[in-house]
N, C-alpha and C positions, 0 to 999 in steps of 0.2 A: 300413355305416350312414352312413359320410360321404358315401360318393357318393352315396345315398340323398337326404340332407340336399342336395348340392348340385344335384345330377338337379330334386328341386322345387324350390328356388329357379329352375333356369332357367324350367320348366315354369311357373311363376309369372310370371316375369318377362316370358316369351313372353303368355301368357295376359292381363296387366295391360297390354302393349303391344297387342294388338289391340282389347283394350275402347277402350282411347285412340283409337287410330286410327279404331275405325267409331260410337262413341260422341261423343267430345270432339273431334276434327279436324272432322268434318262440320261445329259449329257452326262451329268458326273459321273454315271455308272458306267459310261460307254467312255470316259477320260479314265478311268479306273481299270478296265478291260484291256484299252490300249497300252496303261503302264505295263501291267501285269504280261502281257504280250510281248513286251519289248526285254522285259526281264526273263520273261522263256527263252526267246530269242538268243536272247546272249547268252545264256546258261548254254542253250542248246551248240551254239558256234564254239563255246569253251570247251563241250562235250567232244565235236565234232576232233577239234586242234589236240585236244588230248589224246586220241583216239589213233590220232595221225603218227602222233610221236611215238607212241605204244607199237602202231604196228613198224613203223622206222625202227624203234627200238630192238624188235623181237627182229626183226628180219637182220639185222647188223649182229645180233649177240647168236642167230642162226649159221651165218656167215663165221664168225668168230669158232664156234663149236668145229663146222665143218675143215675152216683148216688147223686149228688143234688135233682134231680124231687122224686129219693125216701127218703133221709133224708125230704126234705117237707112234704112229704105224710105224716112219720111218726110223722113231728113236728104237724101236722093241726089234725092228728088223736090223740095225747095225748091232743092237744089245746082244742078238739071240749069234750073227758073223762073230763078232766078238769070244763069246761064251766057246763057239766053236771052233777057234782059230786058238783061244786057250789049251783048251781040250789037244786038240793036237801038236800042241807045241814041244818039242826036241826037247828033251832035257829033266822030262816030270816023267 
């Protein structure tokens, strides 16, 4: 009778471990999926905002480049009038 008594307990115990298992684990692993989802998520939007400003950025310091290369131009093209407006100058 007592093995009896303990035989169903295990048989119980086995039994109330599987319910857990394909019952109650799946949500927690599917609450788990969804966290881990949610932290992609926003990793991936942080990705995205960063991504934004990078090309804002490059396209502003492209901008920046473009009219520098022509303030040079015009500095080397007054430098170079200069240079020859010396050169001919009365007096040398």
């Amino acid at each position: 009778m007592t093995l009896l008594l303990v035989l169903g307990g295990v048989v119980l115990a086995v039994v109330g471990f599987r319910y857990f298992e394909n019952h109650l684990a799946p949500a927690s692993f599917l609450s788990d999926v969804r966290a881990e989802n949610h932290q992609l998520r926003d990793a991936l939007a942080k990705s995205r905002f960063d991504f934004e400003v990078e090309l804002a950025t490059r396209g502003e310091l492209e901008r920046q480049v473009v009219t520098l290369n022509e303030q040079l131009k015009q500095v080397r093209e007054e430098l170079a009038f200069l240079k020859s407006a010396g050169a001919r100058a009365p007096g040398k």
